[in-house]
VOBA-1610 file (N, C-alpha, C; in pm, whole numbers, padded with zeros to 5 digits, always signed):
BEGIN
Unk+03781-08571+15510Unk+03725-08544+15381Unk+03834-08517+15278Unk+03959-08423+15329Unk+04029-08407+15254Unk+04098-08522+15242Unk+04119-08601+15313Unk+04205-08738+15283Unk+04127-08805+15207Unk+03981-08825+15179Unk+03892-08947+15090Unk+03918-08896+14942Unk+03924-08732+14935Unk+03951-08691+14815Unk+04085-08711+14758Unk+04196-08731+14824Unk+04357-08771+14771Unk+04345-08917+14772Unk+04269-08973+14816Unk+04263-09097+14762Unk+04203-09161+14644Unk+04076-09079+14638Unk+03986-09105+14502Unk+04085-09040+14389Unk+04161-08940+14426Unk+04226-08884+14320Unk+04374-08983+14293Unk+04428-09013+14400Unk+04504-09143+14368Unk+04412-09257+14269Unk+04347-09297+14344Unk+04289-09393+14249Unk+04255-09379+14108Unk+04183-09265+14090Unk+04196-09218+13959Unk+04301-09131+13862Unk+04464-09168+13962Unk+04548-09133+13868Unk+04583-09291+13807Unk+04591-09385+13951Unk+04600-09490+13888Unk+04579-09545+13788Unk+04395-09544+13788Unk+04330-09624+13683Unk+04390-09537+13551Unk+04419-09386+13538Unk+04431-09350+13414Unk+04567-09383+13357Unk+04681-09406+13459Unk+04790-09467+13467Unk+04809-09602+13378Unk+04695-09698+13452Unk+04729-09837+13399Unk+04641-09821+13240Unk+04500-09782+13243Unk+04500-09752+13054Unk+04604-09698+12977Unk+04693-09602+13020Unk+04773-09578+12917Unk+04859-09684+12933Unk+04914-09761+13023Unk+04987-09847+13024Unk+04928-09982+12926Unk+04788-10014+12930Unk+04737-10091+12843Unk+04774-10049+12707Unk+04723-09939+12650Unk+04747-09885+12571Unk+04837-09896+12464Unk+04891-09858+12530Unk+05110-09851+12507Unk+05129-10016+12450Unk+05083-10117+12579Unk+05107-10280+12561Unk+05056-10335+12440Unk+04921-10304+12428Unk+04852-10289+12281Unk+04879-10263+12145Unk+04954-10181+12151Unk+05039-10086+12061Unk+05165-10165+12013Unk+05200-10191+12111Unk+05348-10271+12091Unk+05335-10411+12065Unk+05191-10487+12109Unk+05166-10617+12046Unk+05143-10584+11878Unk+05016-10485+11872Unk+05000-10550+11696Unk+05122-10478+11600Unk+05268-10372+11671Unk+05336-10360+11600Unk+05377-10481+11582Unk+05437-10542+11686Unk+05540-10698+11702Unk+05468-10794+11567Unk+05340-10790+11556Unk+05239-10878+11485Unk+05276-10853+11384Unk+05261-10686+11349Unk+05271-10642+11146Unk+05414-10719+11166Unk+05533-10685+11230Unk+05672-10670+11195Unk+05671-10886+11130Unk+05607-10935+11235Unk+05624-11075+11240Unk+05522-11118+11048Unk+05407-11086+11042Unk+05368-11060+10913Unk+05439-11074+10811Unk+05490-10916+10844Unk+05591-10887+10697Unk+05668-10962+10664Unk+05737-10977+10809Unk+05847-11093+10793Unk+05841-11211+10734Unk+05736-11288+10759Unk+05711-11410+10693Unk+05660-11371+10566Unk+05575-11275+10498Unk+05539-11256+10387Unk+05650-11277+10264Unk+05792-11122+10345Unk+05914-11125+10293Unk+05975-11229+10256Unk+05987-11309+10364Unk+06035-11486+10340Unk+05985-11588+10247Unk+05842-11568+10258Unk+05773-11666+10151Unk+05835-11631+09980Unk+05819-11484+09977Unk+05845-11394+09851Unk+05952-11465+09804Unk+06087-11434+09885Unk+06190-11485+09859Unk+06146-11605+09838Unk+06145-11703+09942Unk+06167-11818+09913Unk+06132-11865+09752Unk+06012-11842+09736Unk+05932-11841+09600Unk+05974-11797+09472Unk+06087-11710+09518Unk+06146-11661+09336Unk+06293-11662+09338Unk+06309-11727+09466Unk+06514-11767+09483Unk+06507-11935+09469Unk+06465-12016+09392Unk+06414-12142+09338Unk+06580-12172+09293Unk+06625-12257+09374Unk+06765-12302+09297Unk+06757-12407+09199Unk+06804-12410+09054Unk+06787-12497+08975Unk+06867-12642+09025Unk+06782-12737+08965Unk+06846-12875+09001Unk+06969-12948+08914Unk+06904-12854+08796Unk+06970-12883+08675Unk+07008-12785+08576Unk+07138-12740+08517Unk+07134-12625+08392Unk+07261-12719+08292Unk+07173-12735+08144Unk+07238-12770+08047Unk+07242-12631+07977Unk+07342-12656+07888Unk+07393-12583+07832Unk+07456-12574+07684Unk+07367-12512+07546Unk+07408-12586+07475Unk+07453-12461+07327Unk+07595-12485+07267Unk+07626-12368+07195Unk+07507-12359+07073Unk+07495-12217+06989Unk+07454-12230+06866Unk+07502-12167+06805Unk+07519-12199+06670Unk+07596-12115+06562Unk+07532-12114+06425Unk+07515-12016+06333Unk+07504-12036+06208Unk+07574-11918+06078Unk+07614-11973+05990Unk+07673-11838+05928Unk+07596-11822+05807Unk+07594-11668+05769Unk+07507-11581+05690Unk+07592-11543+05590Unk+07590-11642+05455Unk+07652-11590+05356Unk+07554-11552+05226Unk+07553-11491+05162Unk+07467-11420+05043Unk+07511-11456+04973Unk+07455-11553+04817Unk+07472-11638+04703Unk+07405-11722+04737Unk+07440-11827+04641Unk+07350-11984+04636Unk+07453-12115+04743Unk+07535-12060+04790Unk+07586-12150+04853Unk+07533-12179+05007Unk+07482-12302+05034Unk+07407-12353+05166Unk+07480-12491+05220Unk+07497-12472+05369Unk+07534-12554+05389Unk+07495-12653+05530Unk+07483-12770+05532Unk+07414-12823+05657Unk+07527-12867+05728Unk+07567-12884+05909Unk+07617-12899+06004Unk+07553-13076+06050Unk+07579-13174+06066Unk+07515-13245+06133Unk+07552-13294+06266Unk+07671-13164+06275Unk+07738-13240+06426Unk+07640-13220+06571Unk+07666-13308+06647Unk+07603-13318+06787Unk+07647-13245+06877Unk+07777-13200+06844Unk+07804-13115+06968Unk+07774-12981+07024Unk+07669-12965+06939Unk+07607-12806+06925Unk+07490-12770+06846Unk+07460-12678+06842Unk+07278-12673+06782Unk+07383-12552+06639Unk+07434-12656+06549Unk+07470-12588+06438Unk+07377-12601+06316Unk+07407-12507+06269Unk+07238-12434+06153Unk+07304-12434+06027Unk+07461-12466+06020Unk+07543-12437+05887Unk+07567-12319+05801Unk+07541-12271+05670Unk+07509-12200+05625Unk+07398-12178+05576Unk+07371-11983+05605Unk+07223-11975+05539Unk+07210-11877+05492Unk+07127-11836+05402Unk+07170-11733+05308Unk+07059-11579+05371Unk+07079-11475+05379Unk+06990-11415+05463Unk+06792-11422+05415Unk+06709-11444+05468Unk+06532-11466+05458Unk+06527-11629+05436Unk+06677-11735+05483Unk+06614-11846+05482Unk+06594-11905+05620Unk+06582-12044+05683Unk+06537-12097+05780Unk+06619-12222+05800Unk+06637-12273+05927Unk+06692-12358+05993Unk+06630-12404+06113Unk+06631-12505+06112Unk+06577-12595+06221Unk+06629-12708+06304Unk+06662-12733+06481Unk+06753-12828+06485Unk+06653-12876+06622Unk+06685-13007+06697Unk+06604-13027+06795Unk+06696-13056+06932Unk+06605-13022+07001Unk+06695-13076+07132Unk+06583-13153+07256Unk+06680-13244+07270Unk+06582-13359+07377Unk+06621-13315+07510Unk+06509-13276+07578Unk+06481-13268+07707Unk+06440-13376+07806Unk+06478-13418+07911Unk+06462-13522+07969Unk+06509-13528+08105Unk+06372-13629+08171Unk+06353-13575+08327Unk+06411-13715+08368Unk+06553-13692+08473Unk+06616-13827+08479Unk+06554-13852+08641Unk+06517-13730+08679Unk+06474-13759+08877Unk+06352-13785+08886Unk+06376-13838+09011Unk+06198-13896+09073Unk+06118-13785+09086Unk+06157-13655+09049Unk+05981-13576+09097Unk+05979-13501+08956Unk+05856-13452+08957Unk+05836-13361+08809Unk+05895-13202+08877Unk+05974-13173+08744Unk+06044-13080+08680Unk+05986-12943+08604Unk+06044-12878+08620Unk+05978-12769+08525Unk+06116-12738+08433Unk+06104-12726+08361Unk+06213-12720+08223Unk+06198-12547+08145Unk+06270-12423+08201Unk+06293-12318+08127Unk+06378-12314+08017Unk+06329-12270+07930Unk+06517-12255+07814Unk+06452-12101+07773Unk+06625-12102+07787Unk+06666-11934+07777Unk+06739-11939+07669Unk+06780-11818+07604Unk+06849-11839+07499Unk+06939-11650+07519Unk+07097-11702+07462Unk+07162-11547+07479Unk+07231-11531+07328Unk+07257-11440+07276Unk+07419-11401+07222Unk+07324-11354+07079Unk+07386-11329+06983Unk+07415-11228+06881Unk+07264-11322+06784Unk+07237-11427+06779Unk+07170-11506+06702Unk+07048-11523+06808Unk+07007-11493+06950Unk+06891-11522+06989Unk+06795-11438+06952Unk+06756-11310+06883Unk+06626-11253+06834Unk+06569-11369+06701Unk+06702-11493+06629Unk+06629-11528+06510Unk+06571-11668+06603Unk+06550-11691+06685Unk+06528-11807+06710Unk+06443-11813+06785Unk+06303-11900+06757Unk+06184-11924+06844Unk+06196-12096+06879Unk+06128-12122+06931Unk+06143-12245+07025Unk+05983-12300+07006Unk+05947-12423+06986Unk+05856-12498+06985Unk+05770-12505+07112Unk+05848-12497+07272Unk+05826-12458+07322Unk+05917-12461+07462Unk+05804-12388+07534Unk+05913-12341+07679Unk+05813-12342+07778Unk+05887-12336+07912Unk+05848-12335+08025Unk+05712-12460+08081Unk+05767-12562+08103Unk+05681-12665+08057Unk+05738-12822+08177Unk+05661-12895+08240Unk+05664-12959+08326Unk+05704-13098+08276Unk+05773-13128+08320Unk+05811-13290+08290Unk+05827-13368+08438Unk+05710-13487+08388Unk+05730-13603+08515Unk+05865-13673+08532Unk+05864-13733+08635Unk+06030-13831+08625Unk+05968-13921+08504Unk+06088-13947+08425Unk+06129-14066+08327Unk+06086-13979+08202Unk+05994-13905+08175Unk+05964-13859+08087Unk+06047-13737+07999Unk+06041-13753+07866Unk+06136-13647+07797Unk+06073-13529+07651Unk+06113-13451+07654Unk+05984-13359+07552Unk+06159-13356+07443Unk+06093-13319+07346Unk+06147-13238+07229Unk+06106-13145+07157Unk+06233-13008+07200Unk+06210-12893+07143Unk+06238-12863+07034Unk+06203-12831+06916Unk+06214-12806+06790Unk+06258-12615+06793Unk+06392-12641+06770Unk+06457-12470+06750Unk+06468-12405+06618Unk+06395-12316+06615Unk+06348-12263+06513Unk+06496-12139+06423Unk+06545-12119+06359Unk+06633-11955+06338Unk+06580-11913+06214Unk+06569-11833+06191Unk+06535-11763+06072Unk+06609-11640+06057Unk+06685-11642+05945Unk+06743-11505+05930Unk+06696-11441+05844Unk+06690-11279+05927Unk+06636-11177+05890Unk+06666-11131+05676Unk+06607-11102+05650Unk+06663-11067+05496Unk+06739-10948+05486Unk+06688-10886+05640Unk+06842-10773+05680Unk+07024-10856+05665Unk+06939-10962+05731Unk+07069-11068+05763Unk+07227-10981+05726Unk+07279-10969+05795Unk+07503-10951+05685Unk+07543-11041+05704Unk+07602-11090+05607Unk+07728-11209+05605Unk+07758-11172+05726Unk+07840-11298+05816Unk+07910-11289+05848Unk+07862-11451+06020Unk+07945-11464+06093Unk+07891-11565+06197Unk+07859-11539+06298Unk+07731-11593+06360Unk+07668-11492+06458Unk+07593-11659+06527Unk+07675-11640+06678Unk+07692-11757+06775Unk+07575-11703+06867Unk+07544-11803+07007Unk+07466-11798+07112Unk+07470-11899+07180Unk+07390-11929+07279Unk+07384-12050+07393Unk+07278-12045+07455Unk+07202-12203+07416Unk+07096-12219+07441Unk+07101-12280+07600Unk+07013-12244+07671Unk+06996-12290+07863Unk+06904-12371+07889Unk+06884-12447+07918Unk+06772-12534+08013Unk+06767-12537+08132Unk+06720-12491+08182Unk+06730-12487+08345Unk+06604-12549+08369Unk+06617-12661+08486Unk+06529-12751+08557Unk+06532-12734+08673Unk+06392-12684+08751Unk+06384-12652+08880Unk+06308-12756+08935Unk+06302-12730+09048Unk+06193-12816+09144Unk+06039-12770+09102Unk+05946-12880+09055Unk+05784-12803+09019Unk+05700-12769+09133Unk+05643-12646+09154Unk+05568-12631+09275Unk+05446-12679+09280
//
């Protein structure tokens, strides 16, 4: 009798043995699962906002702010020049965008330096098929705060892959 009872009690250390052992196995699968999750979530994230451009042009701008009646226009190509302008007047120059690869494009322009608060853009962030080309109309307007004086920047295009 006493031996049927060390056995039932074996047995039922066992069985309580192998549930916690389930348990435990359980535990350690749906951690492995979240960790594998995250992981790919993390990856997609990245992948999705580390987008290497295919393409970045790059293009100077300049205009100078003199006070009187003297105005003057720039017509050179090598830069988005605005000439002279007297401060509360306006300037306008264009730039051709154009998709030379076989897949459609997405076309950002950024703009930096001492002259990008006067300048709005016709537009931005905007898809172009292959062969096809847009034109942006760049807007500057100087403030009637405006001071004499020359106040540069550099306009960006960056062309990514379109998702």
């Amino acid at each position: 009798m006493v031996k049927m009872a060390k056995t039932k009690k074996k047995k039922k250390e066992k069985k309580t043995t192998y549930k916690r052992n389930e348990k435990k196995r359980l535990a350690l699968i749906i951690v492995l699962l979240c960790c594998i999750v995250i992981s790919t979530i993390i990856f997609s994230i990245s992948a999705y906002y580390n987008v290497k451009p295919l393409a970045v042009k790059e293009v100077s701008m300049d205009v100078t702010v003199r006070e009187g009646k003297k105005v003057g226009i720039n017509a050179d190509t090598d830069a988005l020049h605005f000439g002279i302008l007297q401060p509360g007047q306006k300037g306008a120059r264009g730039i051709n965008t154009t998709n030379n690869m076989d897949i459609p494009v997405r076309v950002q322009i950024y703009v930096s330096g001492n002259i990008s608060e006067w300048i709005t853009l016709s537009k931005n962030d905007y898809v172009l098929e292959p062969g096809n080309g847009e034109i942006v109309d760049v807007h500057l307007t100087v403030p009637y705060s405006g001071n004499d004086g020359n106040y540069t920047g550099t306009l960006k295009a960056v062309y990514t892959k379109e998702r």
